[in-house]
LUMMI-237390 format. One record per residue: x, y, z of N, C-alpha, C, O, CB in turn. Coordinates in Angstrom, 3 decimals. Glycine has a CB too. Example, Ala and Ser with C-alpha at 12.3 -4.5 7.8 and 13.67 -1.06 7.14 Angstrom:
BEGIN
[[13.190,-5.690,7.800],[12.300,-4.500,7.800],[13.200,-3.300,7.800],[14.236,-3.319,8.465],[11.308,-4.473,9.046]]
[[12.850,-2.250,7.080],[13.670,-1.060,7.140],[12.900,0.030,7.870],[13.409,1.138,8.039],[14.084,-0.598,5.725]]
This chain:
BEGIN
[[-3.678,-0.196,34.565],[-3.633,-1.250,33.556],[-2.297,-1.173,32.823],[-1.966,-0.204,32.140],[-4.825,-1.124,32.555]]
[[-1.662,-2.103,32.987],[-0.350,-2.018,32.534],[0.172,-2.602,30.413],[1.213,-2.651,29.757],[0.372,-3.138,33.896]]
[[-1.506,-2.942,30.131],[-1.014,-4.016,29.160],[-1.160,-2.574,27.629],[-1.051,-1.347,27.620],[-2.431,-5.928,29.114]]
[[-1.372,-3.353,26.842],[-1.335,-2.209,25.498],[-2.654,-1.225,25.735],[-3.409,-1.309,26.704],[-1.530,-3.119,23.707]]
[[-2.746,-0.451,24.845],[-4.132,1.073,25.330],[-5.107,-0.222,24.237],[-4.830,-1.350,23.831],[-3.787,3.797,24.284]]
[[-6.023,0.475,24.127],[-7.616,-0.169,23.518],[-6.967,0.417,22.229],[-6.243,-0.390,21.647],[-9.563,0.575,24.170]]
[[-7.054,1.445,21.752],[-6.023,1.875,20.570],[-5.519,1.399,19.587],[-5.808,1.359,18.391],[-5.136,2.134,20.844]]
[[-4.179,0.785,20.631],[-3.327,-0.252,19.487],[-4.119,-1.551,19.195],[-4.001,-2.053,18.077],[-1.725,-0.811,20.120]]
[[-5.111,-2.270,20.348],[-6.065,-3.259,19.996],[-6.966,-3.081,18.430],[-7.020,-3.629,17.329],[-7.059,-3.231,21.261]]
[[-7.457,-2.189,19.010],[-8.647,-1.731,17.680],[-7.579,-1.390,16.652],[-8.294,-1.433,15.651],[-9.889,-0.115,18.001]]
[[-6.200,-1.039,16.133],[-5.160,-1.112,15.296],[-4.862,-2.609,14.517],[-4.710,-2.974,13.351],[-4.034,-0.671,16.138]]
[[-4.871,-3.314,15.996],[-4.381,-4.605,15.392],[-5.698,-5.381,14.715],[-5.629,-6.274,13.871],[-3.626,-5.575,16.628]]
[[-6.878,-4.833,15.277],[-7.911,-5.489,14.136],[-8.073,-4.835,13.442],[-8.959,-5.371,12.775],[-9.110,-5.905,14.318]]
[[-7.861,-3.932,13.013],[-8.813,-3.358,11.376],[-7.208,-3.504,10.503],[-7.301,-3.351,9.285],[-9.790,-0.939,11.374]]
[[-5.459,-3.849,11.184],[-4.842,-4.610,10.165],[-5.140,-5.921,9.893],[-4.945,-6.352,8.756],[-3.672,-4.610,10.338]]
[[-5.801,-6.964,11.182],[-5.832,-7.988,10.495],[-7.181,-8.528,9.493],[-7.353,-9.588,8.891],[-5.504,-8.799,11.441]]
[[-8.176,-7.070,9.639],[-9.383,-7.061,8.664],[-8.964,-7.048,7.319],[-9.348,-7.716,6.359],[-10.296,-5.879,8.849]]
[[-7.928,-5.986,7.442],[-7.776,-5.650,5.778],[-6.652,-6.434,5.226],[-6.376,-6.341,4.030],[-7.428,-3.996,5.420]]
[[-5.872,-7.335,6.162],[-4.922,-8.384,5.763],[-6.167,-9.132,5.145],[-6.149,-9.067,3.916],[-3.913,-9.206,7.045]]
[[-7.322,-9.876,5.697],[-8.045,-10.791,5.280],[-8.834,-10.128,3.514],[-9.434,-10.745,2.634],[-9.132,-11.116,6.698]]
[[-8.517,-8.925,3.615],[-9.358,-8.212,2.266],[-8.120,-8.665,1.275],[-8.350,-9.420,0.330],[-9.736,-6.103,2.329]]
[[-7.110,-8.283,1.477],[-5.926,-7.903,0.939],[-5.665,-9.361,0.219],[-5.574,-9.549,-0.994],[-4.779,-7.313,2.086]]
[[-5.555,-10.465,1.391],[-5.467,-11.889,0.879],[-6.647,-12.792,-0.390],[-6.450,-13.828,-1.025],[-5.561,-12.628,2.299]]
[[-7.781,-11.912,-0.364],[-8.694,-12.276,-1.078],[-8.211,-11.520,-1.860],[-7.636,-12.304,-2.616],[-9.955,-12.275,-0.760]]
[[-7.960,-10.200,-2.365],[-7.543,-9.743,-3.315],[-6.732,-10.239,-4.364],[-7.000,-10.288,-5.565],[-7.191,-9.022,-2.950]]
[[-5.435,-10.698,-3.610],[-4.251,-11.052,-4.073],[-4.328,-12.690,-4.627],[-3.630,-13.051,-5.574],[-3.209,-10.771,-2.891]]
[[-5.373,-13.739,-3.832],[-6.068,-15.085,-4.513],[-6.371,-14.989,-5.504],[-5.954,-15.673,-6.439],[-7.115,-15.619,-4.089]]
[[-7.474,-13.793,-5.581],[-8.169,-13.680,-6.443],[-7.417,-13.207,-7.992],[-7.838,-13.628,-9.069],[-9.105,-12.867,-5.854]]
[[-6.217,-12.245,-7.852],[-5.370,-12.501,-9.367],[-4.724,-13.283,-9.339],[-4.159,-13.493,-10.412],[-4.543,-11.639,-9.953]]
[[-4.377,-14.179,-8.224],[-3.162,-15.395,-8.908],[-4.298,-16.616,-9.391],[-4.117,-17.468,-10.261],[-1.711,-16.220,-7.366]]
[[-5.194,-16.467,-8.767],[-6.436,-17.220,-9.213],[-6.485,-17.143,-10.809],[-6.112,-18.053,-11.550],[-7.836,-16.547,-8.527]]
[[-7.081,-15.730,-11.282],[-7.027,-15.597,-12.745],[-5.740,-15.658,-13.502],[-5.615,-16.016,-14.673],[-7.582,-14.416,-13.064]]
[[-5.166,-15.417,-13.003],[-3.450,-15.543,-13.729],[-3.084,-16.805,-13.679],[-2.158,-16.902,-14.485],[-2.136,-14.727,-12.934]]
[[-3.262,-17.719,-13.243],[-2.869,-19.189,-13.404],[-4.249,-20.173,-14.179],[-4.248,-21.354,-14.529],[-2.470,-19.799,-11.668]]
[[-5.291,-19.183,-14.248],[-6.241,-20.143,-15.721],[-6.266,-19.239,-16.486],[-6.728,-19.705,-17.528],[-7.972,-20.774,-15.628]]
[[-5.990,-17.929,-16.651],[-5.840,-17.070,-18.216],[-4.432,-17.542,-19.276],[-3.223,-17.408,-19.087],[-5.555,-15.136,-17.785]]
[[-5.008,-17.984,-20.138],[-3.674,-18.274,-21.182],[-2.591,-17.089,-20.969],[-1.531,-17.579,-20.579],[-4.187,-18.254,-22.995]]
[[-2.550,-16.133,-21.061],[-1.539,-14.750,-20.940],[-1.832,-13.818,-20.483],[-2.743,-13.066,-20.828],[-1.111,-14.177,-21.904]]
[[-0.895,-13.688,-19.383],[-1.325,-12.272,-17.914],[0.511,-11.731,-18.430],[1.543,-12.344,-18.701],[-1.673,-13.202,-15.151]]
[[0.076,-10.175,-18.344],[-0.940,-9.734,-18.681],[-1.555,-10.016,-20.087],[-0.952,-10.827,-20.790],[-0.768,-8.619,-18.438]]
[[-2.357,-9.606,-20.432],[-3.675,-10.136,-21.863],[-2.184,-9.315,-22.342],[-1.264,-8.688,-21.816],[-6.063,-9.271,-22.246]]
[[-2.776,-9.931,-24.143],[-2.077,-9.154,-25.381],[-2.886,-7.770,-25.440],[-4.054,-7.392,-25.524],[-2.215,-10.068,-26.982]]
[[-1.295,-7.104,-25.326],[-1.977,-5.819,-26.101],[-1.475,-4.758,-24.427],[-1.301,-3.540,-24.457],[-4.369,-6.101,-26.648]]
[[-1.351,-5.555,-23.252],[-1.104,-4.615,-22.145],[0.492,-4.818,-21.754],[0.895,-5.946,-21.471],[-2.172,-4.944,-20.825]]
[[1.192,-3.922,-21.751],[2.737,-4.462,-21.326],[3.075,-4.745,-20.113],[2.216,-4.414,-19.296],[3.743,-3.608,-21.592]]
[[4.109,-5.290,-19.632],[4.767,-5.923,-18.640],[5.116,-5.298,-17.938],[6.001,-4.512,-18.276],[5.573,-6.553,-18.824]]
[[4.645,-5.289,-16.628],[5.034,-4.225,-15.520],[6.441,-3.906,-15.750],[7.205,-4.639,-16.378],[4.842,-4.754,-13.964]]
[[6.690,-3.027,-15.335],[8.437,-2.378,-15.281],[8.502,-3.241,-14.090],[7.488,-3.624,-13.507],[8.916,-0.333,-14.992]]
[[10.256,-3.686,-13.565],[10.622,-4.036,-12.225],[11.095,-2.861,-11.235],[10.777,-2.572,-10.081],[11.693,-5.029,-12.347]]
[[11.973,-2.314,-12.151],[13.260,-1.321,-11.025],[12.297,0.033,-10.340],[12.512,0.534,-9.236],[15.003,-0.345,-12.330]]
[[11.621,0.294,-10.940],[11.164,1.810,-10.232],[9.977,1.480,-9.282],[9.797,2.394,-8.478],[10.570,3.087,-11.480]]
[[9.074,0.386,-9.134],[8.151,-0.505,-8.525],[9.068,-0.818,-7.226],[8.916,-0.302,-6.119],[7.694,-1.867,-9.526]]
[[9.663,-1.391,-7.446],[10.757,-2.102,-6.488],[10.942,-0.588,-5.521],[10.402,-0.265,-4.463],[12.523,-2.811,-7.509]]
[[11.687,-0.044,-6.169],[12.322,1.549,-5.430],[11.692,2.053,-4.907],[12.062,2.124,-3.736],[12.755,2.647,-6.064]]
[[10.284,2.815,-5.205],[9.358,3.112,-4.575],[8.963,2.636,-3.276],[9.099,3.165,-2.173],[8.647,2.982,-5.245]]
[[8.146,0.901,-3.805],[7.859,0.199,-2.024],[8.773,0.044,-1.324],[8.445,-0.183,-0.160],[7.328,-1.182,-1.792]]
[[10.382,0.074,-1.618],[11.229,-0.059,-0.898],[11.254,1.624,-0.105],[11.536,1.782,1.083],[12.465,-0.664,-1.751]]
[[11.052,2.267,-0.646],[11.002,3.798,0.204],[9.750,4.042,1.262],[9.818,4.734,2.277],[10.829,5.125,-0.996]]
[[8.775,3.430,0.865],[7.633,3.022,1.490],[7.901,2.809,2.509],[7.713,3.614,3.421],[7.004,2.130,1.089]]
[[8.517,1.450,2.686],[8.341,0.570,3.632],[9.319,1.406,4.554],[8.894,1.643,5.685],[8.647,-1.015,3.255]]
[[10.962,2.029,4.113],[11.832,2.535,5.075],[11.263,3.778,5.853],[11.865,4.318,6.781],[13.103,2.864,4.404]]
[[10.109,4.149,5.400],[9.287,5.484,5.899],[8.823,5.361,7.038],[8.382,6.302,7.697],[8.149,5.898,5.147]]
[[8.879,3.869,7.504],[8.412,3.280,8.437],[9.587,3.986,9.966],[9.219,4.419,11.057],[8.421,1.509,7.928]]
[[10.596,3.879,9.569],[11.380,4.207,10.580],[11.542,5.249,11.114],[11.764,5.367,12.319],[12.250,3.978,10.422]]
[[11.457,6.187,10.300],[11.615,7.854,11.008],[10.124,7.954,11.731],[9.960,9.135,12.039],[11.848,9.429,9.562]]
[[9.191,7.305,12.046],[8.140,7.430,12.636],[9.030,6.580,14.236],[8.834,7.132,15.319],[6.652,6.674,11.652]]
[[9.571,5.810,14.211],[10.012,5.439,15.470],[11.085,6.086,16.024],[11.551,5.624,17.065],[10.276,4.233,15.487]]
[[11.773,7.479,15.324],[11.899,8.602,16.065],[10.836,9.094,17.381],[11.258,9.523,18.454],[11.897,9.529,15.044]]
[[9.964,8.993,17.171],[8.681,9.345,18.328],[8.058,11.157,18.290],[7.043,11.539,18.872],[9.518,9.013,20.233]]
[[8.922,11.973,17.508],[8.689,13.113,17.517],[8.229,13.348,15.912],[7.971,12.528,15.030],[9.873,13.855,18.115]]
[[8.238,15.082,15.916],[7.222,15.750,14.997],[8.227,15.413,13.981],[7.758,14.782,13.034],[6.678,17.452,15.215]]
[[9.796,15.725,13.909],[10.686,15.681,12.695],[10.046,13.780,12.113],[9.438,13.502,11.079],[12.868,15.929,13.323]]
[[10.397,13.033,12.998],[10.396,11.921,12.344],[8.976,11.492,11.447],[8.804,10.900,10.381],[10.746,10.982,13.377]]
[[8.214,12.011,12.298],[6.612,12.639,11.387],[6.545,12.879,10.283],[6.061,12.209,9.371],[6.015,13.862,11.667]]
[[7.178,14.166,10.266],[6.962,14.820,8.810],[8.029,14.280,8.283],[7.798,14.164,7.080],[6.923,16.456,8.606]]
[[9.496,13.727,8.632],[10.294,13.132,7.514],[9.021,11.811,6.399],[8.810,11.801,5.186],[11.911,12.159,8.537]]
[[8.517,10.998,7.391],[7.825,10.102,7.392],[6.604,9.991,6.071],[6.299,9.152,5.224],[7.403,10.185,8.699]]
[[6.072,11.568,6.535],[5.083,12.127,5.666],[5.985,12.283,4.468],[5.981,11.281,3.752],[4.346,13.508,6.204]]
[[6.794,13.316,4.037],[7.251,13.610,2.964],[7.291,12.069,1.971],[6.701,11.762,0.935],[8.624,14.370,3.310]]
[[8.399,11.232,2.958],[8.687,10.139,2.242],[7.150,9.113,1.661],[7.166,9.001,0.436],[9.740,9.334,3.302]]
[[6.247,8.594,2.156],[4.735,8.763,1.615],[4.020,9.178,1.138],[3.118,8.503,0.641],[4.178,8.829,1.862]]
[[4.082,10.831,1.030],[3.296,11.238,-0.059],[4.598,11.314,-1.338],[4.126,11.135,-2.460],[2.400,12.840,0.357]]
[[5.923,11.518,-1.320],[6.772,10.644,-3.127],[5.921,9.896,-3.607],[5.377,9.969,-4.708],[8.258,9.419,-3.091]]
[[5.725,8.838,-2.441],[5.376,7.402,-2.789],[3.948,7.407,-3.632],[3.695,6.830,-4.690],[5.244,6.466,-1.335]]
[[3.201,8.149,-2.912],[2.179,8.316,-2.974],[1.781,8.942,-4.535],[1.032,8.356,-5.317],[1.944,8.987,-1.832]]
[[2.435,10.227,-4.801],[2.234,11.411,-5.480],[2.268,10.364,-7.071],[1.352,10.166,-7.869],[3.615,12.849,-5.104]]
[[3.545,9.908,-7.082],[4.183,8.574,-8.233],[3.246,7.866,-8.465],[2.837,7.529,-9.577],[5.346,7.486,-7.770]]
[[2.790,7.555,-7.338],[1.679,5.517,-7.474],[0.599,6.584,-8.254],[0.791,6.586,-9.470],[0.620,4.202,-5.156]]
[[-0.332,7.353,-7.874],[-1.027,8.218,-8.451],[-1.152,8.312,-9.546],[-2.146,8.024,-10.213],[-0.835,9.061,-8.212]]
[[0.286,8.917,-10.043],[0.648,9.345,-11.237],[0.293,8.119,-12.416],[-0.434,8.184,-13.407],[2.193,9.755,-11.108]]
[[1.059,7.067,-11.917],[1.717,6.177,-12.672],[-0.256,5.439,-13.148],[-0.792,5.291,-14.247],[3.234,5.020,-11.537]]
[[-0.734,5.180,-11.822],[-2.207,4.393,-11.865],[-3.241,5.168,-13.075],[-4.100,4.676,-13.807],[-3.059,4.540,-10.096]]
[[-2.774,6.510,-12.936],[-3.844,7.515,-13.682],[-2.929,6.994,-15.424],[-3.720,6.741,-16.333],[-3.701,9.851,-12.952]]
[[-1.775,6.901,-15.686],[-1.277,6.499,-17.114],[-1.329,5.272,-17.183],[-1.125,4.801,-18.302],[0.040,6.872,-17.520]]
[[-1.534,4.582,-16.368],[-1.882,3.031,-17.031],[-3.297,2.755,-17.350],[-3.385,1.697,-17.973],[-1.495,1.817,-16.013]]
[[-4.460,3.340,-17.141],[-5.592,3.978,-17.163],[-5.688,3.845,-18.644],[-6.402,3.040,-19.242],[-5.631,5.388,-16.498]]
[[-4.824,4.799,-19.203],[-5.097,5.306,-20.838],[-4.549,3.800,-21.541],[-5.084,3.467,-22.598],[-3.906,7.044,-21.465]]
[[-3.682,3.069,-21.054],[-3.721,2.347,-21.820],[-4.578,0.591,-21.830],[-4.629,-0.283,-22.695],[-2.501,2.505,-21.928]]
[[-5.218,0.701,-20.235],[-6.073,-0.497,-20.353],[-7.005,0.338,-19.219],[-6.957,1.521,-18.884],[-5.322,-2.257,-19.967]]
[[-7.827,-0.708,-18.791],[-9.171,0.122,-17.325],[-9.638,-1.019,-16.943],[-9.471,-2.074,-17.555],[-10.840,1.310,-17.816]]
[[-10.215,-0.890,-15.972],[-10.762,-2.307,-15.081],[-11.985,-2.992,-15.874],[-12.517,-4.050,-15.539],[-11.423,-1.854,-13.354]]
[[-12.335,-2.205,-16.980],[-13.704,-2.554,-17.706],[-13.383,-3.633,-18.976],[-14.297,-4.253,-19.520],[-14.457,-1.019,-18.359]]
[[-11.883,-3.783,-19.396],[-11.054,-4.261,-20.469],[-11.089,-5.550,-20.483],[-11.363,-6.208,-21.487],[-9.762,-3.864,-20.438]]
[[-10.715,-6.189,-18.962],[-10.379,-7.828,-19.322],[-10.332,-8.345,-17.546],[-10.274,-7.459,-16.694],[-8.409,-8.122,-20.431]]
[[-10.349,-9.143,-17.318],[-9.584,-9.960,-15.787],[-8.680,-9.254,-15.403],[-8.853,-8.797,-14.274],[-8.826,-11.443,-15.869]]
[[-7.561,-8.917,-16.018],[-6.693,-8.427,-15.599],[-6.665,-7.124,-15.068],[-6.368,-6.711,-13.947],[-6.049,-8.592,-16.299]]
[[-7.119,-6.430,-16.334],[-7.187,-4.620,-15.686],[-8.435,-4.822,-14.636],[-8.637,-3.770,-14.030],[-7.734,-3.053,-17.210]]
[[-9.213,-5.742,-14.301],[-10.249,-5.680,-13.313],[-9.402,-5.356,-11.732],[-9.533,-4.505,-10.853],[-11.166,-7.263,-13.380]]
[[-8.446,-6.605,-11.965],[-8.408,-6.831,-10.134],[-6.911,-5.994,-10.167],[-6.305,-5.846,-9.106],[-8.308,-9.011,-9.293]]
[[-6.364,-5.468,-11.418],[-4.957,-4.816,-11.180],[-5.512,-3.284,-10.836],[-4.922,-2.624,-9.981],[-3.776,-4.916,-12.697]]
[[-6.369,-2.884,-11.354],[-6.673,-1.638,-10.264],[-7.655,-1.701,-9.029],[-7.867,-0.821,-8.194],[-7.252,-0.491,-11.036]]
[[-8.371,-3.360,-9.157],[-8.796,-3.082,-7.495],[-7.386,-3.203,-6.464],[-6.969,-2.662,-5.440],[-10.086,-4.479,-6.910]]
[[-6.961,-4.236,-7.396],[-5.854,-4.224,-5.905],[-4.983,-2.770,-5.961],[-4.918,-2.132,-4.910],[-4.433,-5.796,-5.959]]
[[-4.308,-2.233,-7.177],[-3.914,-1.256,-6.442],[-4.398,0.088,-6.376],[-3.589,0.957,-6.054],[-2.891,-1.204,-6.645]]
[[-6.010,0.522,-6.717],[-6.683,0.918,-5.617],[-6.746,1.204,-4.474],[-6.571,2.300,-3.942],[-7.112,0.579,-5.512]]
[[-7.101,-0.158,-3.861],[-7.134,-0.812,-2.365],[-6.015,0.056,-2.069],[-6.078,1.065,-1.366],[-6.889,-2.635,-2.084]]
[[-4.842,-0.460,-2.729],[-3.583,-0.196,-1.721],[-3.455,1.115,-1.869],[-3.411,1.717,-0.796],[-2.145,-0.939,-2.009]]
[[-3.359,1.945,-3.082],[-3.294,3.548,-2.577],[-4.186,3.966,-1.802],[-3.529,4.703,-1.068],[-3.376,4.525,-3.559]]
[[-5.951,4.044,-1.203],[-6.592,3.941,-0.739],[-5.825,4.039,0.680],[-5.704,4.994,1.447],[-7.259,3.093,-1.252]]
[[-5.450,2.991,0.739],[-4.532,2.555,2.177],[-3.465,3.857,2.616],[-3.467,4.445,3.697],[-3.385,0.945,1.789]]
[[-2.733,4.065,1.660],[-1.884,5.093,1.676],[-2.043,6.526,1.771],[-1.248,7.414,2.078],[-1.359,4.952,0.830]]
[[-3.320,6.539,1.417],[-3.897,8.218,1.255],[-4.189,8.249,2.531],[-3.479,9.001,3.199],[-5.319,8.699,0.197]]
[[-5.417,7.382,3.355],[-5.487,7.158,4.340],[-4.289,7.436,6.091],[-4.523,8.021,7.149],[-5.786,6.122,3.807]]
[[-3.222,6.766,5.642],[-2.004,6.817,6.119],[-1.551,8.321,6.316],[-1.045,8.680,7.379],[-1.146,6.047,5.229]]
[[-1.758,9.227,5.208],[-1.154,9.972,4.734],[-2.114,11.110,5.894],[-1.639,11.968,6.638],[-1.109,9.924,3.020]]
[[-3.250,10.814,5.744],[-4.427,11.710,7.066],[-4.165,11.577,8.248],[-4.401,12.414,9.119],[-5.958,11.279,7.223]]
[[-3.502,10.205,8.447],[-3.167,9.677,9.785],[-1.820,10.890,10.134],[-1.762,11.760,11.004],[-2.651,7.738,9.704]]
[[-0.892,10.525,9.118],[0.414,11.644,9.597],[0.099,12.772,10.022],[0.550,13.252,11.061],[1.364,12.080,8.575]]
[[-0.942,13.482,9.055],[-0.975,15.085,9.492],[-1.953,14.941,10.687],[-2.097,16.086,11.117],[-1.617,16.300,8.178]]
[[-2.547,14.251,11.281],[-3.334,13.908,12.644],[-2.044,14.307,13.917],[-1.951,15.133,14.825],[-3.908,11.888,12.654]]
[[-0.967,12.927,13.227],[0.064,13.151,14.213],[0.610,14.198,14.335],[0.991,14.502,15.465],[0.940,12.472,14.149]]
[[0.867,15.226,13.084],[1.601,16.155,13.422],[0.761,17.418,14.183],[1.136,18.110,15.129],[2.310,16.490,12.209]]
[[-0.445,17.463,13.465],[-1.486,18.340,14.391],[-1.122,18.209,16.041],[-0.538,18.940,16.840],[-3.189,17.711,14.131]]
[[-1.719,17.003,16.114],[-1.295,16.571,17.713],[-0.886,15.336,18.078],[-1.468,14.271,18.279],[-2.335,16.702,18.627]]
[[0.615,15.823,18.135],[1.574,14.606,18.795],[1.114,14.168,20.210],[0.924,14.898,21.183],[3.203,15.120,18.975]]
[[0.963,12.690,20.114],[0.450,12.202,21.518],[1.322,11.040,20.829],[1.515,10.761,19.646],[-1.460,12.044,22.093]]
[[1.877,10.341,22.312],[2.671,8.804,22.074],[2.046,7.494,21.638],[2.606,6.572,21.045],[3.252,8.350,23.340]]
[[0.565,7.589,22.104],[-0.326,6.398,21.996],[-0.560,6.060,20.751],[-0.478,4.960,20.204],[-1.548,6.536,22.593]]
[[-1.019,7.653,20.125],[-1.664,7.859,18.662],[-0.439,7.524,17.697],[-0.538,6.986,16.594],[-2.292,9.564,18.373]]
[[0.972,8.031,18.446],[2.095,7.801,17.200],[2.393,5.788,17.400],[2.604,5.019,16.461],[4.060,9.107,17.660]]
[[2.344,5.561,18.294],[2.662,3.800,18.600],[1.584,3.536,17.528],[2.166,3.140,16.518],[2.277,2.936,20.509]]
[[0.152,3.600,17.320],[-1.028,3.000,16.783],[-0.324,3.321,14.955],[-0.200,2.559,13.996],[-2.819,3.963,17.442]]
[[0.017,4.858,15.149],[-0.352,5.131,13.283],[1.247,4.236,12.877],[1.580,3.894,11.742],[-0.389,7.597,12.502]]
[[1.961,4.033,14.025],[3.112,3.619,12.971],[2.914,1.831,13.136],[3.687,1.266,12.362],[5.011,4.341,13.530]]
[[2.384,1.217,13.649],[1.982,0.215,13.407],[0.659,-0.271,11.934],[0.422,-1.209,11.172],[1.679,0.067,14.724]]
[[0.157,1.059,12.264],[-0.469,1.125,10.788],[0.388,1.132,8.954],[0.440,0.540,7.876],[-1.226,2.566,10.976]]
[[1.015,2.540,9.904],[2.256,2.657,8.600],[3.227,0.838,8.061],[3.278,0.377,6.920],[3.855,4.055,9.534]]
[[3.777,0.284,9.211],[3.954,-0.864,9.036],[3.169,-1.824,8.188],[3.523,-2.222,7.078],[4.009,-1.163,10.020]]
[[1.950,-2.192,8.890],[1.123,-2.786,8.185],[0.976,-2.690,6.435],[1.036,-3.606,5.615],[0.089,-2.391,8.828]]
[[0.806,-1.525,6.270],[0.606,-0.919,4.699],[1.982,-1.126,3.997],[2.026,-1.789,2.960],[0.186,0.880,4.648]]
[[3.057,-0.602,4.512],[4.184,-1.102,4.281],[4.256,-2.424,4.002],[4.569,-2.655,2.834],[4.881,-0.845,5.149]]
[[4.041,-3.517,4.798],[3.665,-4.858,4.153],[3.043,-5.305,3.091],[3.508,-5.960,2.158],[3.125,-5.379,4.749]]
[[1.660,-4.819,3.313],[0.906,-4.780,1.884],[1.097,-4.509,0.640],[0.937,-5.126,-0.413],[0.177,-4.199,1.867]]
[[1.703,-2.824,1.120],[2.443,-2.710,-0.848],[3.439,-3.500,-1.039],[3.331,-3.971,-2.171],[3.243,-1.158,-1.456]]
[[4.688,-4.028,-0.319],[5.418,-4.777,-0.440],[4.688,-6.227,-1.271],[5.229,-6.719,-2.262],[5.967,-4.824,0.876]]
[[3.526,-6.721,-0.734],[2.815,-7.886,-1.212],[2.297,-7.480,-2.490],[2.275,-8.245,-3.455],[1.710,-8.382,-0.273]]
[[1.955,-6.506,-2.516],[1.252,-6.090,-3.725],[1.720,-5.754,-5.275],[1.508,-5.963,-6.469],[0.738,-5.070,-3.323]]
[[2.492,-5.097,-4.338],[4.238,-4.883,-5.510],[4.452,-6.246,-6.379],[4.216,-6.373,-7.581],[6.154,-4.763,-4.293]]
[[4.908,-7.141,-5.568],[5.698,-8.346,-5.430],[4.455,-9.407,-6.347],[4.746,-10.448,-6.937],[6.089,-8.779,-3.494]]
[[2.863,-8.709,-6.235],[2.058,-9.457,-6.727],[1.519,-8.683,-8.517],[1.003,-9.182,-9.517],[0.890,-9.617,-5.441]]
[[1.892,-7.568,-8.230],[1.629,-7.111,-9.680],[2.633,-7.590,-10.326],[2.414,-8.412,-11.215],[1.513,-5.645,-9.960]]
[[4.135,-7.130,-9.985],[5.305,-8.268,-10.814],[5.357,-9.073,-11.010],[6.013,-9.166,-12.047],[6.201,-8.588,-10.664]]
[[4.846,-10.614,-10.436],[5.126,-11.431,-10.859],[4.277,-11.729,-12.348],[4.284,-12.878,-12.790],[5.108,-12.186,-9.842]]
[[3.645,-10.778,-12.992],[3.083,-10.674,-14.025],[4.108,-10.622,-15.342],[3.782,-10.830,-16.510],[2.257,-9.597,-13.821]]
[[5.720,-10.215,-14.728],[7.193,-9.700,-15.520],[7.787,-11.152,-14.914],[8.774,-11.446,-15.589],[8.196,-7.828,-14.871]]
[[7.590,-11.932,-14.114],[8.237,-12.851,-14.259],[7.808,-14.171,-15.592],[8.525,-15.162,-15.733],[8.234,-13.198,-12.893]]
C-alpha cells in the first residue's frame, strides 16, 4: 500500500474534530464580545500584546526541529513547548486571582478556550516524550502534524484572546 499509514488518517481526524471544537469555541466569544457592552468587563485588564505574540510565535517555530526526523530535533522541539507551556501555565494560574470562569461571559469562555488550548499542549508535550522513548518515522510524521495543528490553534487563539486589546 503505497498511500499514507492509518495513523496519519486517524491524525487528520481527531485535528479536524478539535478544529470543529476549537471553531465553536472561538464563535462562541466573538459571539459574546460583539453583544457585551465591554470585553473585557470593567474591572478585568487588557490582555498584554508583545509577550502573547512571542510565546505562540515560539510555539508554532517548535514545529520545525521536529522535521529534523531524529531524537535532537525531538527534544529541541520538547524543550521549546514545555517554555511555552511552563509560561501559559504560569500566566493562566495569575489571571485566576484576578477574575475565574465563575465572574462574568468573559472569564467563562477565556479560560475554556485557553484551557482547551493548554490541554492541547500538555497533551503534545506526552506525545514528544512517546517520540523520544521510541523513535519510529510514522509516529514522528503523525505527532508533528499534530504539533502543527496546535500550533495553528494557539496561533487562533492568541489572535482571539487579543483582539479583546484591539
Amino acid at each position: 500500500m503505497n498511500g499514507r499509514p492509518i495513523a496519519w488518517w486517524g491524525m487528520m481526524m481527531l485535528v479536524a474534530s478539535e478544529a470543529t471544537l476549537f471553531g465553536t469555541l472561538i464563535g462562541t466569544y466573538f459571539y459574546l464580545r460583539f453583544t457585551t457592552a465591554h470585553w473585557p468587563p470593567d474591572g478585568i485588564a487588557q490582555p498584554g500584546l508583545v509577550l502573547p505574540i512571542v510565546l505562540v510565535l515560539v510555539l508554532a517555530a517548535s514545529v520545525l526541529p521536529l522535521r529534523l526526523r531524529n531524537r535532537w530535533g525531538v527534544a529541541l522541539a520538547l524543550l521549546m513547548q514545555a517554555g511555552y507551556f511552563a509560561y501559559a501555565v504560569h500566566d493562566f494560574a495569575d489571571r485566576l486571582r484576578s477574575f475565574t470562569p465563575q465572574t462574568d461571559a468573559y472569564g467563562s469562555i477565556y479560560f475554556v478556550l485557553l484551557g482547551a488550548d493548554h490541554a492541547h499542549v500538555f497533551i503534545g508535550l506526552l506525545f514528544d516524550l512517546f517520540l523520544l522513548a521510541r523513535l519510529r518515522t510514522v509516529a514522528l510524521r503523525v505527532v508533528t502534524v499534530y504539533w502543527l495543528a496546535v500550533a495553528v490553534l494557539t496561533l487562533v487563539v492568541t489572535g482571539t484572546i487579543l483582539s479583546a486589546a484591539a
